[in-house]
C-alpha positions in Angstrom: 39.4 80.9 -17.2 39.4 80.9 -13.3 36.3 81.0 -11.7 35.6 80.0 -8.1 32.5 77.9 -7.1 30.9 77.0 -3.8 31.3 73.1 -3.8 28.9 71.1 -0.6 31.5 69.8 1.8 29.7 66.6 1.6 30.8 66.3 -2.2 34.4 67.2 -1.8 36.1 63.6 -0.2 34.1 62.1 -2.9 35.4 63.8 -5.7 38.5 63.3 -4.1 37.8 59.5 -3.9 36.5 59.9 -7.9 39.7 61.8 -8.6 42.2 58.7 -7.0 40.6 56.4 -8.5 40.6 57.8 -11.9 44.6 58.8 -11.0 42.8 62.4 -12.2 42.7 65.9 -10.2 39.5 66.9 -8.6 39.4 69.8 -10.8 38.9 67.5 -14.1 36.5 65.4 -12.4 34.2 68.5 -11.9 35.2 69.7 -15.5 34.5 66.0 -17.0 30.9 66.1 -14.9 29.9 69.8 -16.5 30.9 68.8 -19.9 29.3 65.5 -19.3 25.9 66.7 -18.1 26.3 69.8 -21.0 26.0 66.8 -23.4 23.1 65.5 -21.3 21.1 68.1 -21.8 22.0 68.7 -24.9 20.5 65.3 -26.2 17.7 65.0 -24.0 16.9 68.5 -25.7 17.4 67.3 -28.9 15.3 64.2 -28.3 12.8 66.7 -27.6 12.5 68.4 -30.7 10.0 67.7 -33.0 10.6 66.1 -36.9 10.1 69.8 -38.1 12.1 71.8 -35.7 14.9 69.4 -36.5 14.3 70.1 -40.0 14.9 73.5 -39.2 17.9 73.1 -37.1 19.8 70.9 -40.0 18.9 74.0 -42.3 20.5 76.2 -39.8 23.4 74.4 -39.9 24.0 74.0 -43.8 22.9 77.8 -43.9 26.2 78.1 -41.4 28.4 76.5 -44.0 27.6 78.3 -47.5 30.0 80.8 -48.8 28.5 84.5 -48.7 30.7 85.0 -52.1 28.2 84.3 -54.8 25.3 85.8 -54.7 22.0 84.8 -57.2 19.1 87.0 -58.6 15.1 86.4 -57.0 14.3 84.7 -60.5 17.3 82.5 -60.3 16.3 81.4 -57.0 12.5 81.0 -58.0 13.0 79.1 -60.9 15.1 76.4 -60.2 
């Protein structure tokens, strides 16, 4: 996907020092910097969570992975 993006002028020769030295484009630096504060943020938000909401978020994500298929009755579900 194209999308253009005001960049500071001041930041340009240095991504283009960052992409010479890393024989890279200038356009993956900025795409390796995104993906690299994504993941940032991402863990610093995780680290964030409390032992219950992380609980909760590793329930999510089993929920995510069981088959719809087989369905159980309320009792079934109740008295295991």
């Amino acid at each position: 996907m194209r999308k253009i993006i005001d960049v500071q002028d001041d930041l340009i020769p240095k991504l283009k020092l960052i992409a010479a030295i890393e024989n890279s484009s200038v356009k993956k630096v900025i795409e390796e910097a995104v993906a690299f504060y994504i993941d940032y943020k991402r863990e610093n938000r995780l680290q964030q969570l409390s032992a219950e909401q992380k609980e909760d978020l590793a329930f999510m994500f089993l929920l995510k992975d069981i088959e719809v298929t087989e369905t159980i009755t309320k009792e079934e579900l109740f008295n295991s």
